[in-house]
MIZA-552312 format. One record per residue (C-alpha): residue in three letters; y, x, z. Coordinates in steps of 0.25 Angstrom, whole numbers, plus 5000, padded with zeros to 4 digits. Each point is the difference from the previous one (the first is absolute). Example, Ala and Ser with C-alpha at 12.3 -4.5 7.8 and 13.67 -1.06 7.14 Angstrom:
BEGIN
ALA498250495031 SER501450064998 
This chain:
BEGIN
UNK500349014958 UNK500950115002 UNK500050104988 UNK500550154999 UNK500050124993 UNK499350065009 UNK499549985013 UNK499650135009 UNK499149995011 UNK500350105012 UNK501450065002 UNK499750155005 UNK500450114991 UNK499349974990 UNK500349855000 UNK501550045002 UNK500350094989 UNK499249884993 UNK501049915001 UNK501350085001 UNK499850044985 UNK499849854996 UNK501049965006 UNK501150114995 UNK499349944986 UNK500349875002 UNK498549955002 UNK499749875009 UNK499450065010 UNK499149945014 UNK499750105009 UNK498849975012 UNK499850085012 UNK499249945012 UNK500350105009 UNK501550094998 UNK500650024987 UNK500150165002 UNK498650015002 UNK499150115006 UNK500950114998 UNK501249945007 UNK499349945013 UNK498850075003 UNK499850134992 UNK501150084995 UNK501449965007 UNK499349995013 UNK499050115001 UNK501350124993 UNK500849935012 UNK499150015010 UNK499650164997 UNK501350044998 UNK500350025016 UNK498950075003 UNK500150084988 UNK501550055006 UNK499550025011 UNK498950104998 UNK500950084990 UNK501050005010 UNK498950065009 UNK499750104989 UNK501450065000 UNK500650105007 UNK501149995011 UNK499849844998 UNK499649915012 UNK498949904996 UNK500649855000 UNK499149895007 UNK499549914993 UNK500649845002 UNK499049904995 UNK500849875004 UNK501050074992 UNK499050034989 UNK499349865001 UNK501349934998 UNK500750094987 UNK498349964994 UNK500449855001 UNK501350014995 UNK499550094988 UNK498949894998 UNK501249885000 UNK499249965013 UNK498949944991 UNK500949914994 UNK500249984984 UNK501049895000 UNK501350094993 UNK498750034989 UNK499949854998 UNK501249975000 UNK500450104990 UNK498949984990 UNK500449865001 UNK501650044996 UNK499550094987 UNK499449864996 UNK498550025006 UNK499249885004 UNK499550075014 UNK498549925006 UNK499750055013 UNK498549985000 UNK498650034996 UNK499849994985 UNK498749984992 UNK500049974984 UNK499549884996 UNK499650034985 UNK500750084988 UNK501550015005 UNK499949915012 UNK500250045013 UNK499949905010 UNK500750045013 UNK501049945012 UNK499549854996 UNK500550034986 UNK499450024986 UNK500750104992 UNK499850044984 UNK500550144992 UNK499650074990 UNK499850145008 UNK499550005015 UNK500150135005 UNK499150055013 UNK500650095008 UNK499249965014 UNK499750135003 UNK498950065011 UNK499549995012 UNK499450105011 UNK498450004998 UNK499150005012 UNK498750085001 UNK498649955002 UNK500150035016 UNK499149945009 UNK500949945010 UNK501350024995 UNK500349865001 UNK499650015014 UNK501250115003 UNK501650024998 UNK500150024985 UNK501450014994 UNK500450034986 UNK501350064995 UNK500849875004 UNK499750015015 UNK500050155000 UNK501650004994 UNK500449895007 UNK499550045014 UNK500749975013 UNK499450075011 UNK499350134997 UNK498550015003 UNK499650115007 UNK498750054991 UNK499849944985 UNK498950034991 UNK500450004984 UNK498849974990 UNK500550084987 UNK500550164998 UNK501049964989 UNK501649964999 UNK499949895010 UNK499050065011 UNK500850134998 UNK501549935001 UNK499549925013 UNK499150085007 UNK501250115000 UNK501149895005 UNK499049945011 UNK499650145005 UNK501650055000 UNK500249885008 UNK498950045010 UNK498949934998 UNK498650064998 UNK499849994987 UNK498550034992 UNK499849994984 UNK498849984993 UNK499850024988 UNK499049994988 UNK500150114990 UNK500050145005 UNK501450015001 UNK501349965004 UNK500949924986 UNK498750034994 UNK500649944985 UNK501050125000 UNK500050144998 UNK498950075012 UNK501250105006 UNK500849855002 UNK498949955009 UNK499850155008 UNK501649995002 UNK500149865006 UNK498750025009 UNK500550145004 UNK501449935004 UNK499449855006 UNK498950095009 UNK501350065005 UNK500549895004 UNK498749975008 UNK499349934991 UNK498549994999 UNK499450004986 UNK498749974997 UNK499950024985 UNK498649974993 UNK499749885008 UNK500049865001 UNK500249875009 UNK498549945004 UNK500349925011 UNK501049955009 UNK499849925013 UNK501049955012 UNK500150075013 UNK500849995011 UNK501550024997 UNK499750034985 UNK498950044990 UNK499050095000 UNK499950054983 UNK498750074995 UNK500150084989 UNK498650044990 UNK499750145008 UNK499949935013 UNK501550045005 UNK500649905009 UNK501549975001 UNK500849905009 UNK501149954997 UNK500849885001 UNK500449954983 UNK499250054990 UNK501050004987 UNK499749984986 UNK500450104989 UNK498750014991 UNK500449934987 UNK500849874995 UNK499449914989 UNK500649894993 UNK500549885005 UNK499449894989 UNK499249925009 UNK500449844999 UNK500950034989 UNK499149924990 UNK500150124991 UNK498649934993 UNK500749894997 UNK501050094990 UNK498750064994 UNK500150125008 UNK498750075005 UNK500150085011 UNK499050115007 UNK499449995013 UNK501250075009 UNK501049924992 UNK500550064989 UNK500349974987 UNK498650024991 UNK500150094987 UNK501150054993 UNK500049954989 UNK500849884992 UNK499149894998 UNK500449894990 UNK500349885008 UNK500050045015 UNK501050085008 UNK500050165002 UNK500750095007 UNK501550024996 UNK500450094989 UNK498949964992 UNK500549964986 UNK499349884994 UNK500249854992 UNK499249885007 UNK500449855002 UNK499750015015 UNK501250055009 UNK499850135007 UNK500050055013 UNK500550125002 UNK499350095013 UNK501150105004 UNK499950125011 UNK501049995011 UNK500950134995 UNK501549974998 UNK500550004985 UNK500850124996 UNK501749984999 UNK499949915014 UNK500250055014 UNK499749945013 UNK501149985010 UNK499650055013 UNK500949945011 UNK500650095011 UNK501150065008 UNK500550084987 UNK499150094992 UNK498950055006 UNK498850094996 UNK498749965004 UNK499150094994 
């Protein structure tokens, strides 16, 4: 049995600022990541989207200005600088790095096996700290149907190759405001639905009138105060109901209504931890013996697990290749 310092389970950002700390201290450190050590953030969310709106973006200010012809947009061009922001889905520099500052890199799934075991790539691995740092993952709604339709979630809708031409986003918030301005700039015919009574509903009410004044000028249908009841095929697409009775065709409907944890398989009982019926981590508070969420200060026999969100650390920066500097925002 292998045995570490401390062994960290995911490698996005939080699983990364994780380990670069360790590291730096001089910690014996395995790091597991069953998909691509950057995580979310660098493949399918952050890099990706930021990229993908920046052309369009240009292009409607530069049809805003004065005395300024308004550029065409190039979407093989833009498709292609996308995949090289996101390494072209490939994590082998991140390995091989992590394996140069000391790092014992598994690439696979991991699930703890008891207090400070983790069992993961045929292996059976021991420390005293395990750190979690798995991250989310899109949640889907209770949608009659939906199985029965195209369904993407953030990772197809960044990573797309050919442009559909009508898109339906489940969710008024960051992510259903971020893609349906990107897919409507790009030309498709693109409808929001979303819950609460208003756009970005969890900040400040003038934020949500602003970004539904400028996404309806982009020719975007909102319908605010409404939900997904029903979705069924139909020739060359889908045919979405919503709660009022509306009816909207369309051929993906994409996801933006939520994330939740990702715990499940990870044998997080088996550490004593008691999690919640969406996957979180129960209670906030210490109990002697079993593990609890990080930043809790306590003194038990049993090694803890440390839940941690996915937010980089301060004093570390991500490098974002590309042509020289560039601003994405």
């Amino acid at each position: 049995m292998d045995r570490f310092d401390v062994i960290i389970i995911g490698m996005g950002c939080g699983g990364d600022t994780a380990a670069g700390r360790l590291l730096a201290a001089g910690r014996r450190v395995a790091v597991i990541e069953r998909e691509l050590i950057g995580g979310e953030c660098s493949y399918w969310a952050c890099i990706p989207s930021k990229t993908l709106l920046r052309g369009p973006e240009v292009r409607a200010e530069a049809g805003r200005a004065a005395g300024v012809a308004t550029p065409a947009l190039d979407w093989a061009g833009l498709r292609d600088y996308r995949d090289f922001m996101v390494r072209h889905l490939d994590d082998s520099a991140q390995v091989k790095g992590y394996e140069q500052a000391g790092a014992t890199v598994i690439k696979d799934a991991a699930r703890l096996a008891g207090p400070g075991q983790v069992e993961a790539g045929g292996q059976l691995l021991e420390a005293d700290h395990v750190v979690i740092a798995t991250g989310s993952e899109p949640l889907r709604p209770a949608v009659d149907g939906l199985d029965q339709v195209t369904v993407w979630t953030n990772r197809e809708a960044t990573n797309v190759h050919d442009i559909p031409s009508r898109v339906l986003l489940i969710g008024g918030s960051a992510v259903g405001v971020e893609l349906g301005e990107f897919y409507a700039r790009m030309g498709a015919q693109t409808t929001i639905v979303q819950r609460a009574d208003r756009l970005m509903d969890r900040e400040d009410p003038r934020v949500g009138e602003l970004a539904a004044e400028a996404l309806a000028a982009d020719g975007i249908t909102i319908h605010t105060g409404r939900t997904v009841t029903r979705a069924q095929p139909v020739a060359g697409g889908a045919l979405i109901t919503l709660d009022d009775g509306t009816q909207v065709e369309t051929d993906v409907v994409i996801l933006g209504a939520g994330r939740g944890p990702r715990t499940a398989g990870l044998g997080l009982e088996a550490a004593g931890v008691t999690l919640t019926g969406r996957g979180g981590i129960a209670g906030r508070r210490p109990v002697p013996g079993r593990a609890g969420p990080v930043g809790c200060r306590r003194r038990h026999r049993r090694r803890p697990v440390h839940p941690r969100r996915q937010i980089p650390g301060p004093g570390r920066r991500r490098q974002y290749p590309g042509p020289g500097p560039r601003r994405l925002l």
